[in-house]
Legacy VTK file of the C-alpha trace (Angstrom):
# vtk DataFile Version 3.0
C-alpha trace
ASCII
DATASET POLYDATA
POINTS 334 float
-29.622 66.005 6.814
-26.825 68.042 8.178
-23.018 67.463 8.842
-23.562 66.339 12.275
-26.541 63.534 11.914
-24.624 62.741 9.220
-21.245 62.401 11.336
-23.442 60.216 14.177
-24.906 57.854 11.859
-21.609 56.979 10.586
-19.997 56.611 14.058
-22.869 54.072 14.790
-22.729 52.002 11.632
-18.834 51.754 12.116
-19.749 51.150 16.065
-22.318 47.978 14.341
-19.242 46.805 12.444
-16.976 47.010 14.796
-19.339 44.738 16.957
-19.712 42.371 14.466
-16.194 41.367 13.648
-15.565 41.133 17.493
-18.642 38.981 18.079
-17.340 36.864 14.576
-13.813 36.288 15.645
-15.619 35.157 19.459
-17.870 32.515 17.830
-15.917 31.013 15.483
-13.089 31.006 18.273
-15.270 29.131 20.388
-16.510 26.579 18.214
-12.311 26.132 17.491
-12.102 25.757 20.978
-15.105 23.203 21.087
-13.674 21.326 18.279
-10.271 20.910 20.111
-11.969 19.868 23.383
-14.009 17.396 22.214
-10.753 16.100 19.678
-12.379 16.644 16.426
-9.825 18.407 13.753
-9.825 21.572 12.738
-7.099 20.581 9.775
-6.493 17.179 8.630
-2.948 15.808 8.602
-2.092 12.423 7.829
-1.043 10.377 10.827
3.036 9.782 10.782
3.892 6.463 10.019
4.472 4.198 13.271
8.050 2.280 13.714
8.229 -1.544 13.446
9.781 -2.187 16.628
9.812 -6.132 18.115
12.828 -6.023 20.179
10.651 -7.133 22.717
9.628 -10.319 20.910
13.696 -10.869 20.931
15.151 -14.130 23.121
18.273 -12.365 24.678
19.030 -15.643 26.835
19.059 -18.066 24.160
22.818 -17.402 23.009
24.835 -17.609 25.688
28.217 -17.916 23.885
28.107 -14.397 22.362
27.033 -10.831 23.715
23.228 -10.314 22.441
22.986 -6.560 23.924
24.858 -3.488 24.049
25.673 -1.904 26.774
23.324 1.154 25.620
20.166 -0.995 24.808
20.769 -2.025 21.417
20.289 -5.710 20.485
22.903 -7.390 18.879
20.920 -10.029 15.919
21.852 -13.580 15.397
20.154 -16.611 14.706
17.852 -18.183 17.043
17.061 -15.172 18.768
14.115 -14.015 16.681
10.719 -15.477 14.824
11.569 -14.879 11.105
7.860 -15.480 10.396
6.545 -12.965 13.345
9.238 -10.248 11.730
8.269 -10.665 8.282
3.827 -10.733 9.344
4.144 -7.691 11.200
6.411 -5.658 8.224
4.155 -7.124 5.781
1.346 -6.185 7.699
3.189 -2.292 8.206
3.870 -1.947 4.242
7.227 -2.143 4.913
9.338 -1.323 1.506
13.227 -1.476 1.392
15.860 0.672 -1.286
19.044 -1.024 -1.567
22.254 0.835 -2.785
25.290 -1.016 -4.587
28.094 0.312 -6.228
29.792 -1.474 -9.000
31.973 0.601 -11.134
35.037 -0.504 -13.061
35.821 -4.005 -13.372
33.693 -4.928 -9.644
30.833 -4.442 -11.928
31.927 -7.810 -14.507
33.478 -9.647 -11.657
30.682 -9.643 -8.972
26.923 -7.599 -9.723
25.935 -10.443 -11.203
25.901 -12.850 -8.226
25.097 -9.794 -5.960
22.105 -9.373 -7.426
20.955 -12.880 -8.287
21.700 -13.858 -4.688
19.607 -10.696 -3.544
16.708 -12.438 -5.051
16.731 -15.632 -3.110
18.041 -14.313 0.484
17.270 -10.745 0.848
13.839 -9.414 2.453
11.597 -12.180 0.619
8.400 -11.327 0.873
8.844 -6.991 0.947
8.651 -4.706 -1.730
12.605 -3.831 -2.396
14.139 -1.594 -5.244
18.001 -2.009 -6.362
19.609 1.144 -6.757
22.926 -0.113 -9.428
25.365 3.040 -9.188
27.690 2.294 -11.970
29.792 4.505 -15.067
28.777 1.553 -17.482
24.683 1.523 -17.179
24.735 -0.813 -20.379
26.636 -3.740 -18.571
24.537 -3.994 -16.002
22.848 -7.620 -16.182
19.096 -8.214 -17.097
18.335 -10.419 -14.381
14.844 -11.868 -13.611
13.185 -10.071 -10.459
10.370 -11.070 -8.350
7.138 -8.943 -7.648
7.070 -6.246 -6.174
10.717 -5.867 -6.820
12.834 -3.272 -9.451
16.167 -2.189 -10.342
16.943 1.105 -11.005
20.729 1.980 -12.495
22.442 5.492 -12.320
24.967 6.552 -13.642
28.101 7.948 -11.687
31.492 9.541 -12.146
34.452 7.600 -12.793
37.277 7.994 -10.247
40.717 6.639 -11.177
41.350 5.514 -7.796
39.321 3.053 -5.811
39.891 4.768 -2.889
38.058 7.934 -4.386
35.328 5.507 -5.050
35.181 3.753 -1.983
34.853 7.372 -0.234
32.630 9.624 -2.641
29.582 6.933 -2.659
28.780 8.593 0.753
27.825 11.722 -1.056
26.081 9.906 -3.416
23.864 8.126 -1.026
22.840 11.572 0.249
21.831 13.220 -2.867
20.065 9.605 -3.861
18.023 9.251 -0.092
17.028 13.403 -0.849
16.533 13.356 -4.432
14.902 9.566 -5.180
13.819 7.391 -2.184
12.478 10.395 0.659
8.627 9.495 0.728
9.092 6.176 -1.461
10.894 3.380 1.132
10.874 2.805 4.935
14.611 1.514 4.824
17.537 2.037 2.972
20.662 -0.857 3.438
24.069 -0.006 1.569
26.150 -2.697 0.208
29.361 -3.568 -1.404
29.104 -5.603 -4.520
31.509 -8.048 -3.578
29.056 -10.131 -1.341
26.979 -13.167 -2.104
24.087 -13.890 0.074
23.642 -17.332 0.894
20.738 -17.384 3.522
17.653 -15.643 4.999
18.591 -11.551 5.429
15.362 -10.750 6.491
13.210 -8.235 8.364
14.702 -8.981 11.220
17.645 -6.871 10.427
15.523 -3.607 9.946
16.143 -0.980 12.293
16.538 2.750 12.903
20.216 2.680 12.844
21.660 -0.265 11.241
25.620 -1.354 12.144
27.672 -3.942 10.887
30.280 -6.212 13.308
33.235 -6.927 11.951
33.812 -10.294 11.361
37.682 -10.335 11.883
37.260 -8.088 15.107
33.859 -8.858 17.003
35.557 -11.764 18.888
38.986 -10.115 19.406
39.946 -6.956 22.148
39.387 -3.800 21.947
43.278 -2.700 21.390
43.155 -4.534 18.192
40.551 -2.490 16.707
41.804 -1.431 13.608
40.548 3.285 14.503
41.851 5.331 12.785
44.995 7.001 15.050
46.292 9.779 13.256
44.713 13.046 15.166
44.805 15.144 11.628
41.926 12.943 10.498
38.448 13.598 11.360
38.084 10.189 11.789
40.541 9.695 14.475
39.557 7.540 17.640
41.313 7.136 20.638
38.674 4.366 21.479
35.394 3.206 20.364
32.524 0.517 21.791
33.085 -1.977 18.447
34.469 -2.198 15.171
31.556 -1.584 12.574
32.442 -3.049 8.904
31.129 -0.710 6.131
30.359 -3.418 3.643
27.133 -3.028 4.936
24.804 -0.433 7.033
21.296 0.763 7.036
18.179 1.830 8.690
15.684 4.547 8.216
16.306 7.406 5.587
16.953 10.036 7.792
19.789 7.711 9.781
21.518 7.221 7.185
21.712 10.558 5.425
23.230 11.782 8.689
25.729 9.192 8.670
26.181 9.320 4.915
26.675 13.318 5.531
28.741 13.357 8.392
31.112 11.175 6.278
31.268 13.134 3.045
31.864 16.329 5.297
34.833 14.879 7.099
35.804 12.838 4.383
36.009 16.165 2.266
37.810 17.885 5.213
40.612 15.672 5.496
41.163 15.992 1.407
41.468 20.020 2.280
44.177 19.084 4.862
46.153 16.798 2.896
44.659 13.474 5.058
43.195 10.269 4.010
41.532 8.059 6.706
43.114 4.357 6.935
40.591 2.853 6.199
39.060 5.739 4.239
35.044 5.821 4.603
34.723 2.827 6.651
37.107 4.906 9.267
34.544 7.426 9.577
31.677 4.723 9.729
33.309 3.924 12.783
33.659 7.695 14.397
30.048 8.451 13.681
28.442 5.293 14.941
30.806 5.756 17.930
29.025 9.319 18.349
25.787 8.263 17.193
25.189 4.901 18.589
22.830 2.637 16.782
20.371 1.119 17.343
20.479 -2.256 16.374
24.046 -4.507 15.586
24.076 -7.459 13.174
26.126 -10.277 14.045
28.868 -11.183 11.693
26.333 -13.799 10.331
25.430 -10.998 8.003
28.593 -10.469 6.676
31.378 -13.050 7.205
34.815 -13.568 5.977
35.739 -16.964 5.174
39.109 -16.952 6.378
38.707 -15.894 9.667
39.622 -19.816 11.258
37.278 -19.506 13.820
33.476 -20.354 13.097
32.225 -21.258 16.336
30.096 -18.727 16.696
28.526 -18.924 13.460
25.489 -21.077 13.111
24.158 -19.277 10.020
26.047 -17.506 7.100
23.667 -15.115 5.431
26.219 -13.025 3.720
29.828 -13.863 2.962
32.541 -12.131 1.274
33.999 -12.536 -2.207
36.997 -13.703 -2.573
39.058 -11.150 -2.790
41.472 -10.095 -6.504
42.561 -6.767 -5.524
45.290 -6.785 -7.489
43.548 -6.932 -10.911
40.303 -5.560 -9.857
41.542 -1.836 -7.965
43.219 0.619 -9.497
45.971 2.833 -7.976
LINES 1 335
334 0 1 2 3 4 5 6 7 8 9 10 11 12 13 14 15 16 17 18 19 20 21 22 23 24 25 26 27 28 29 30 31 32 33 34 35 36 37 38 39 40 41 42 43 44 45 46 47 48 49 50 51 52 53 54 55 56 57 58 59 60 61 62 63 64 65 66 67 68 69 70 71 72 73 74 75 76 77 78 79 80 81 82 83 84 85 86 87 88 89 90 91 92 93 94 95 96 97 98 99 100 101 102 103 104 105 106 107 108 109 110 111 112 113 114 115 116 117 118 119 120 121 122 123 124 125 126 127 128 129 130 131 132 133 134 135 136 137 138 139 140 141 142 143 144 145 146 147 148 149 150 151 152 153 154 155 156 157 158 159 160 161 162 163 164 165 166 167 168 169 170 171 172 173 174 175 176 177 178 179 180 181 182 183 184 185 186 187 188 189 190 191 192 193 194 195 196 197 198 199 200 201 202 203 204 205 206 207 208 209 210 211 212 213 214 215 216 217 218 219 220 221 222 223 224 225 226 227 228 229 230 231 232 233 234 235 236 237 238 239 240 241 242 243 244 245 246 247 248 249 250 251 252 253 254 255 256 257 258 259 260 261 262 263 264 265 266 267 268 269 270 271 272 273 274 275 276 277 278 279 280 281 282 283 284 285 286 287 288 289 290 291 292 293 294 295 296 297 298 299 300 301 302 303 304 305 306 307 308 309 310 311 312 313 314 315 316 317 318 319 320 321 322 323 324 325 326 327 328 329 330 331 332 333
C-alpha cells in the first residue's frame, strides 16, 4: 500500500466517524425532544413543596367591629373568622412542621421559660410536629419539661450581653445563622417569641403564613399619629409613616421570610451601632421599617398577643397569648 491509499482510507474512516457522532448527537436529540413532548422526564427532580393557603375558606364579613383585611390583600386573623378544625386537617394532611425560637438569657430565663414553655404545650399548634429552639447562656437551667409527640426542645447556647438592649437586638442575627445553619430543609414555619408570654388558648394553624406580623395591642385601635416609628432620620429605622404598628414579641412565617427580615434587621441594626444610633425601640423599630417595605402577608389580631392593661377589651373575644407582667426593674440590666 502506498502513501496515498493509505492517506484516502484514513480520510474515509475519519469521514465514517465523523458521520457517526453527527447521526448520535441527532438521535439521541430527538428522542430528548420526544421525551419532552410527550412530558416524560429526562431528569428527575422532586416536586417543590405546595403552600397551605385557605384564605379563601376565611369569613371576612363575620366581624364587623374590627378591620379583617388590609388594604393590600392580607387578612387580618381573629376569632370566628376561620374553621380551626379545616386549618389544622389540611396542615396535617400537608406535613406541616413548625421551629419555634425563644430567647431567655439572664434572669428572663428563672422568671418566665418555664410557663412559656409549659403553656406552649397546651395552646400552641396541637396536633403539628413543633421543635423549641431555647437560646440561652445558662443551657443547664433550662427546665425538663414533659413534651408531647412529635414535639422536641433543642437549647443553644449564646453570648452574654450586659445590656438587654444588646440582647433584645443581636437575636436577629442569631435567628439567621439558626434558619441557615439548623432548620433550612427541616420545618415549613418558623414563629419567634419573647419569653415573657403565657399562652392561654388555641394558637393554631390558622396563624401560619408566608409573612407573619404582629398588631400591637396598645396601638391597633388608636390613629396613626400615635404610632410609636422611629423619627430620628440617622436611624435606619426611621419612618415618616407606616400602614400599622407591628409588635415584635412575636413574628413568623416561612424560612426564607423571615431570614430576610431577620437580615435586614441585623444589617441596619449593625449600621446604626457604626453611626453612633440606637433605634427607640431598638429591633422592634426595624420590625416595623421592613414590614412597612415588605408587606406581609397575613396580620394577627392582638388576640395573639395582648396586654392586660390596655382598658379596652371590646374587641377581644379570645386571648390566646397575653403578656407577663412586667419587673423590668429587677429583671434588665443597664
Amino acid at each position: 500500500m502506498d502513501f496515498r491509499d493509505f492517506k484516502e482510507r484514513i480520510g474515509i474512516f475519519t469521514c465514517l466517524l465523523l458521520c457517526i457522532v453527527l447521526f448520535s448527537s441527532f438521535y439521541f436529540g430527538q428522542l430528548r425532544s420526544i421525551a419532552l413532548l410527550k412530558n416524560l422526564p429526562v431528569i428527575h427532580e422532586e416536586p417543590s413543596k405546595p403552600t397551605i393557603n385557605l384564605d379563601h375558606t376565611l369569613d371576612f364579613t363575620i366581624r364587623n367591629d374590627v378591620q379583617t383585611r388590609t388594604y393590600w390583600g392580607a387578612p387580618i386573623i381573629w376569632e370566628l373568622m376561620f374553621d380551626p378544625k379545616l386549618y389544622d386537617k389540611k396542615h396535617q394532611e400537608g406535613n406541616t412542621s413548625v421551629a419555634l425560637t425563644v430567647f431567655a438569657v439572664g434572669r428572663y430565663l428563672d422568671a418566665y421559660l418555664n410557663t412559656f414553655l409549659t403553656s406552649a404545650e397546651k395552646h400552641f399548634m396541637i396536633g403539628l410536629p413543633v421543635t423549641y429552639y431555647v437560646f440561652t447562656e445558662s443551657p443547664e437551667k433550662v427546665p425538663n419539661i414533659e413534651l408531647a409527640p412529635q414535639r422536641d426542645l433543642k437549647v443553644v447556647k449564646v453570648q452574654k450581653y450586659s445590656r438587654w438592649q444588646d440582647i433584645s437586638m443581636m437575636r436577629m442575627k442569631t435567628i439567621s445563622e439558626t434558619i441557615e445553619m439548623e432548620l433550612e430543609g427541616k420545618f415549613s414555619y418558623v414563629f419567634c417569641f419573647d419569653v415573657d408570654q403565657e399562652f392561654k388558648n388555641r394558637f393554631g394553624s390558622e396563624a401560619l403564613g408566608e409573612s407573619v406580623a404582629l398588631l400591637h395591642a396598645d396601638f391597633y385601635n388608636v390613629p396613626k399619629d400615635r404610632f410609636t416609628y422611629d423619627k430620628n432620620p440617622k436611624s435606619k429605622a426611621y419612618m415618616e409613616d407606616g400602614d400599622h404598628y407591628y409588635h415584635a414579641a412575636l413574628f413568623g412565617g416561612s424560612l426564607q421570610n423571615v431570614k430576610a427580615l431577620a437580615d435586614f434587621c441585623h444589617v441596619n441594626i449593625m449600621e446604626d451601632k457604626l453611626n453612633d444610633v440606637e433605634a427607640l425601640w431598638h429591633d422592634e423599630s426595624h420590625l416595623n421599617k421592613f414590614f412597612w417595605l415588605n408587606k406581609p402577608t397575613q396580620l394577627l389580631s392582638p388576640e395573639y398577643c395582648w396586654d392586660n392593661n390596655v382598658p379596652d377589651k371590646k374587641h377581644i373575644l379570645v386571648v390566646r397569648l397575653t403578656w407577663a407582667p412586667k419587673q423590668y426593674d429587677k429583671l434588665r440590666t443597664r
